[in-house]
Steps between C-alpha positions, in 0.01 A plus 500: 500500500392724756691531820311640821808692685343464850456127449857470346644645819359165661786293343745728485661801732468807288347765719799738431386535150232632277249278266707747250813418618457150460359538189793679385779197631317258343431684178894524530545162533347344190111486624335810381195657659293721309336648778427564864143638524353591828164323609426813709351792200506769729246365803543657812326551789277154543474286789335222638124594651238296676187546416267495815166566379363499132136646405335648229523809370148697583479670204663233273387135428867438371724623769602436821590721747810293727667575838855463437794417771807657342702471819381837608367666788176495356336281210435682165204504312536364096236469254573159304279391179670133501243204534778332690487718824438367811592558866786322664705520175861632465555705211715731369420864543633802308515788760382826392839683391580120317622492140414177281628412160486766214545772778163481601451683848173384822379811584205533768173508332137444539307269316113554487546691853715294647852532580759278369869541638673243292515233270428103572722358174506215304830339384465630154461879676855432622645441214438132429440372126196366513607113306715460792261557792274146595202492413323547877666816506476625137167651599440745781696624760815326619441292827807372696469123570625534848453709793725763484600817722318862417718772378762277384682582164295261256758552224725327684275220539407501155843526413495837287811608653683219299663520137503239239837439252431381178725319336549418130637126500685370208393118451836379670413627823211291642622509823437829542092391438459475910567708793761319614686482172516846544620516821789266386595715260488820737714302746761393210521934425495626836714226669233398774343160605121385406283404740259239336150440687459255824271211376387289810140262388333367749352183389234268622499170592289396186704417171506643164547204349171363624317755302696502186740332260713590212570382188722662218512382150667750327802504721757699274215774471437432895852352710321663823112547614401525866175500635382679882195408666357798680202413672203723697609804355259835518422714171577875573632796421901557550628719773602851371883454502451196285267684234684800467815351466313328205351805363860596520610263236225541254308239651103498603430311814230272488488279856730370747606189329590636153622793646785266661583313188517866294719642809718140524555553065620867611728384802664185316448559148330124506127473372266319716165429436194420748250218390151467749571163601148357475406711142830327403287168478759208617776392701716495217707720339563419114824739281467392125456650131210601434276282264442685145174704530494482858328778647487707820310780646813743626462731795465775286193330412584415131501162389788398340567230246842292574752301296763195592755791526339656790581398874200434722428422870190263503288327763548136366232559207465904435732794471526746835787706387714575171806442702720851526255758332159439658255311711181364428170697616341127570743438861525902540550615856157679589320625833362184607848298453614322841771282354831615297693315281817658455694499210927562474628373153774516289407524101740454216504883368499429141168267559366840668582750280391306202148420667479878602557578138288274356177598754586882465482474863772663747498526822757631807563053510575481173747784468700374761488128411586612118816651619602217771458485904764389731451135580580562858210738587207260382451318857596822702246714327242211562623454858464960583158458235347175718629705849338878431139280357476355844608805708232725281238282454500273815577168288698208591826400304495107452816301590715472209550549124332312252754530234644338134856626543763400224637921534837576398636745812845533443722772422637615192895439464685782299866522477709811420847653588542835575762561177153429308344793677762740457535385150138557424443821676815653462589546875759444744249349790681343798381163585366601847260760291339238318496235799261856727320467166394141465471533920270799451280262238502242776630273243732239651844436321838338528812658407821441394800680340214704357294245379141492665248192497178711553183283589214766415191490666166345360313850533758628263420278154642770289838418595611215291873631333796640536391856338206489759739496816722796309210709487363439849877606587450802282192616591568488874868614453337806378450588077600833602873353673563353136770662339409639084784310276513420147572166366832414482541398155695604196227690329148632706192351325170670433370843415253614253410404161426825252143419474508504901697859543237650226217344714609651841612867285130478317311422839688748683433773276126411437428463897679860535246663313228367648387177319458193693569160386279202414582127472251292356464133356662392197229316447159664313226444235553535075140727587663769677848519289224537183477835547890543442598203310349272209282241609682334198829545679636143664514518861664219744201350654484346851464085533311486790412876600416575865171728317435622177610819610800375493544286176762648315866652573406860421666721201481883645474620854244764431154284545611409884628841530133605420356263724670617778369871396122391499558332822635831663175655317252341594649505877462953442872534487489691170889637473705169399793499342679143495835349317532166482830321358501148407500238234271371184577226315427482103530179256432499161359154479162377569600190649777553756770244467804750630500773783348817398694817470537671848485884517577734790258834432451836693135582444296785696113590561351828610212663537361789727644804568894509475549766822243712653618799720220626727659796609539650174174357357708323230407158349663306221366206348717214333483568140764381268811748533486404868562142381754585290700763709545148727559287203780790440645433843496163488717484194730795610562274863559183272784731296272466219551833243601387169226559231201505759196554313106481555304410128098577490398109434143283528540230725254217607280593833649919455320804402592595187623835529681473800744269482847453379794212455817570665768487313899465581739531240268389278343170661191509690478451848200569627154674477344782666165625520116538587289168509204545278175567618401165442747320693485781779147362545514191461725534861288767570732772568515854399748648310836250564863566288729164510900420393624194436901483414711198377717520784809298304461678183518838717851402678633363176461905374735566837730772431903395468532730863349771700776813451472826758598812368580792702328812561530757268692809524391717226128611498230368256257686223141435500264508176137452470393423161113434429468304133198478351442145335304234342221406737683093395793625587625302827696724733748186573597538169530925474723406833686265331607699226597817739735302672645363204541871372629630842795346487756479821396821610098420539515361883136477542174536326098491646214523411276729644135621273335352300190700323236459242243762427390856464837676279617183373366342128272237519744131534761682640689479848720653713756402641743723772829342609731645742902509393806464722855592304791496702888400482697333766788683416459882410209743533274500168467781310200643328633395183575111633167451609322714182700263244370163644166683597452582125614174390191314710279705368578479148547096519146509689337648195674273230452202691169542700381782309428723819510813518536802775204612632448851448 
């Protein structure tokens, strides 16, 4: 819903705030607004002119060359190219010196010799969106439909100075779908009174009923439908405060008559509809089912097939309208109509929104009938629709209503104490709070001892129970005025599963270096897990999938992960690095009869460069250490350390000699690697590395507890060792065996060169590691550290068979 500020302050005093202001009470109070956009993008400077003389340009078959009153001492001369100029108009003029939208500045300047000191504009030169503008003004300059006074601010007239609130409505709050809804709910925050409009029709001495009768079949789909006779009415264009505060909304005007029903639907939140009385084809108006396979031409100009579950207004014989979504083109209002049928209904919502469904057609009617209108407003929004048709147009209003009317009107009764309301929200609010509450609602209410008898207002049809009077009280008591507590019970419930404290430790460490997550569909295609998986392998297939994209309960994260790679790639974004966690599901039977095994996994995809520093000209790419070093990290966060280790394997879908299992204590966990060329292409990326970790076989590795130790005292001894080795030999392993050797005293170990080449035998490998001795309790001699030194070095060489590089 979009709420026009300047025509809110017409039901409601709030000149002492800000469109921002009020935006922030009610986001305060329970109705959020998303937004308050001005409709003014920087235009300044423009003002109404009067062109008194228009002629063409002498050296220019396409231009004009205008006199323009600006409200000057003297006219100024513009040079205009739109086919639409023409003396005696009143346009809007951008002054040399003016700015327009995207900053653009008039400037005096001379056009085939001829000077030009401003700027004639058209609407969408001011900043209007072209859909919204009607079509007699979507082309050329922008004419003003009545006489106006030179050198008058025309933003004001066009009402640029205004700014429009949008709100984000949650499907309870449909009275908040009209102007005055709003206003209601301004008044109930700020304390003040609404003023609603005056509605006076003048009507003629002919009757209504003389033209037209009414007859409802479908009367639980239909309990009210009244019908206006508007006769000798002239087709024109709206005056300017009526179109803008249209284009306000979001809505294109289109002539006087519509215009009204569109600005009544804004007003009162209650959908109208305007039939040309002759088009319509009878004096007789006919609410049934529709017959199956009946058809009618909509005004969008699509012919539309119906079914007994559809609502329709008909002439006797033939559809006119699909009643609350649409009319029909056939009885459309056009510029030769004289005679209005008017049209205020009430239509079962659940009848509308399944029609609207069904047709794939929505409309501004439907949404508000889908959600529910306030009973009460359906013969006031006819009476202020039939009065402003005959004030704009020059029609005559014929006596009386021609109406069925079986409409339920009365309040809502909901009882509640105010022990129920402290109970619920945990206050201690006085009774003569919550009576300024309920008085600030305008709902009426007896009380009691504390016991109110609230009779809630039709406009309100979300209030229906107990809990929804508490949380009108709390949301106009104030959130922010209810005091934090914890339950008052033995024991407090909740808090986190294990699976759900690894989840938020794993995404917090991933997102802090950098990777960002993905969520995708559990749902894919036995095609794409083929690359991975068997196509052998039983999967849990879909009964009645949405696609066959989406067939199958997937098996490993890594195919959507890849999608969502290509996607970025093909969009230039060439740097991705993404994490998803989330759950496959595996069965071992071809012919599900139980619930498949649910897995939560951690899986990653990256491709690109892994940091690029422009300053320093330095650039690395993901490759596979980079992988692992976050692989690393994720364990280490996890308290994962026990028997880590990363085994050369061939996996499905992986290149060969870059990938490895990850093992824990023995068990694998998880794989690691580069996808193989052919797989990379298949998704055409370059050169991508992927994890994917069983995340409940890596907590069940958890160690016992995370122990601190303190600093240490004494200092530590470094030794750099370089081994020379099988070129087989797997440095894990070499590593492995060190520490083993080290004993207590071997603190840390790394591994820092690795070389094969010139000065080394042909299969051979070398392999430097860097040595940390130290003792938390004395100072090492040279004759500590030598004995365990030696001892490494000699185990290295039985067990390994390495040797020191000379």
């Amino acid at each position: 819903m979009l709420v026009s500020y300047q025509w809110l302050k017409k039901y409601i005093e709030i000149d002492d705030l800000s469109a921002h202001e009020v935006a922030e009470k009610l986001t305060r109070s329970g109705v959020e607004v998303d937004l308050v956009h001005s409709l003014n993008q920087g235009v300044k400077n423009v003002v109404v002119g009067k062109v008194l003389s228009c002629e063409k340009h002498p050296e220019a078959d396409k231009l004009n060359l205008c006199q323009v009153d600006v409200g000057e001492e003297e006219p100024v001369q513009i040079v205009c190219g739109a086919k639409n100029v023409a003396k005696d108009q009143f346009v809007a003029v951008a002054k040399v010196g003016a700015r327009l939208p995207g900053g653009m500045k008039i400037k005096r300047a001379k056009l085939r010799g001829q000077t030009s000191e401003g700027m004639i504009c058209s609407l969408q030169e001011l900043g209007f969106e072209g859909k919204l503008v009607s079509k007699e003004l979507s082309e050329g300059i922008f004419v003003f439909p009545s006489d106006m006074v030179p050198g008058e601010d025309a933003l004001e007239h066009l009402n640029l100075h205004d700014e429009v609130l949008e709100l984000d409505l949650t499907a309870n709050r449909a009275d908040c779908l009209s102007m005055i809804g709003v206003a209601y709910e301004v008044g109930a925050i700020l304390g003040r009174e609404v003023t609603l409009p005056e509605v006076q029709v003048n009507e003629g001495d002919e009757r209504a009923s003389d033209y037209i009768s009414v007859v409802v079949n479908a009367k639980e789909d239909n309990p009210y439908y009244g019908a206006t006779i508007i006769r000798d009415v002239t087709i024109a264009s709206s005056p300017m405060w009526l179109q803008t505060k249209l284009m306000a909304a979001g809505i294109r005007p289109i002539n006087n008559v519509v215009d009204v029903t569109n600005f009544v639907l804004l007003e009162y939140g209650q959908p109208l509809h305007a039939f040309d009385y002759e088009r319509f084809g009878s004096k007789q108006v006919h609410v049934r089912r529709a017959n199956d396979g009946e058809k009618i031409v909509s005004l969008d100009d699509v012919e539309r097939t119906l079914s007994p579950e559809h609502l329709v207004i008909t002439n006797g014989t033939e559809p006119m309208a699909i009643a609350g979504v649409m009319g029909g083109a056939t009885s459309e209002v056009q510029n030769d109509t004289q005679h209005i049928l008017l049209e205020a209904a009430y239509f079962k919502d659940t009848v509308v929104r399944k029609t609207s469904r069904e047709l794939g057609l929505r409309s501004d009617s439907s949404a508000r009938f889908e959600k529910g209108i306030d009973p009460n407003r359906v013969k006031k929004a006819a009476q202020r629709a039939a009065q402003l048709i005959a004030d704009l147009s020059g029609g005559t209003v014929l006596s009386g209503v021609v109406a069925y009317d079986e409409l339920e009107t009365d309040p809502h009764e909901v009882k509640i104490t105010l022990e129920k309301i402290n109970a619920v929200l945990g206050t201690d609010i006085d009774v003569n709070t919550v009576k300024s509450i309920l008085q600030k609602l305008q709902f009426p209410f007896d009380e009691q001892g504390g016991a109110f008898n609230i009779y809630v207002p039709t406009r309100r049809n979300d209030i229906k129970i107990e809990a929804d009077i508490v949380e009108e009280v709390a949301r106009l008591y104030g959130y922010d005025n209810i005091p934090t507590t914890l339950p008052t019970t033995p024991t407090i419930p909740g808090g986190l599963t294990l699976i759900q404290q690894k989840k938020r430790k794993a995404r917090r460490f991933l997102e802090s270096t950098g990777i960002h997550e993905a969520v995708n569909y559990s749902l894919t295609t036995a095609e794409k897990e083929a690359y991975f998986e068997s196509d052998e392998k039983p999967r849990v297939k879909i009964a009645l999938p949405m696609s066959e994209e989406r067939s199958t309960l997937r098996t490993t994260l890594v195919p959507h992960l890849l999608d969502a790679l290509s996607h970025n790639k093909n969009r230039n974004m060439l740097d991705v690095h993404l994490y998803e966690i989330g759950s496959v599901f595996q069965t071992e039977e071809t012919t599900v009869t139980r619930q498949p095994d649910e897995k939560t996994m951690i899986a990653g995809a990256f491709m690109g460069s892994w940091y690029m520093h422009s300053w320093q000209a330095e650039k690395k790419s993901v490759d596979f250490f980079v992988v692992k070093g976050i692989v690393e990290g994720l364990l280490s966060e996890m308290n994962v350390s026990r028997d880590v280790q990363f085994v050369q394997a061939e996996r499905t879908g992986y290149h060969p000699g870059r990938t490895a299992e990850l093992l824990v204590e023995g068990e694998t966990v998880g794989v690691i690697g580069q996808l193989h060329p052919s797989v990379a292409k298949a998704w055409s990326l370059p050169d991508t590395y992927t994890f994917e970790l069983d995340l409940q076989k890596v907590t069940s590795h958890e160690a016992e507890s995370l122990r601190y130790t303190q600093i240490p005292r004494y200092p530590a001894v470094d030794r750099d060792i370089a081994l020379v080795v099988d070129e087989s030999v797997i440095a894990a392993d070499v590593e492995r065996v060190i520490v083993e050797l080290g004993g207590n005293l071997l603190t840390s170990i790394s591994l820092f060169d690795v070389y094969q080449g010139e000065h080394l035998e042909r299969g051979k490998k070398s392999l430097a590691f860097s040595l940390r001795y130290q003792d938390p309790e004395k100072t090492l001699t040279e004759e500590d550290v030598s004995s365990v030194h030696e001892k490494v070095l000699s185990g290295l060489e039985q067990q390994i068979g390495a040797t020191l590089r000379s």
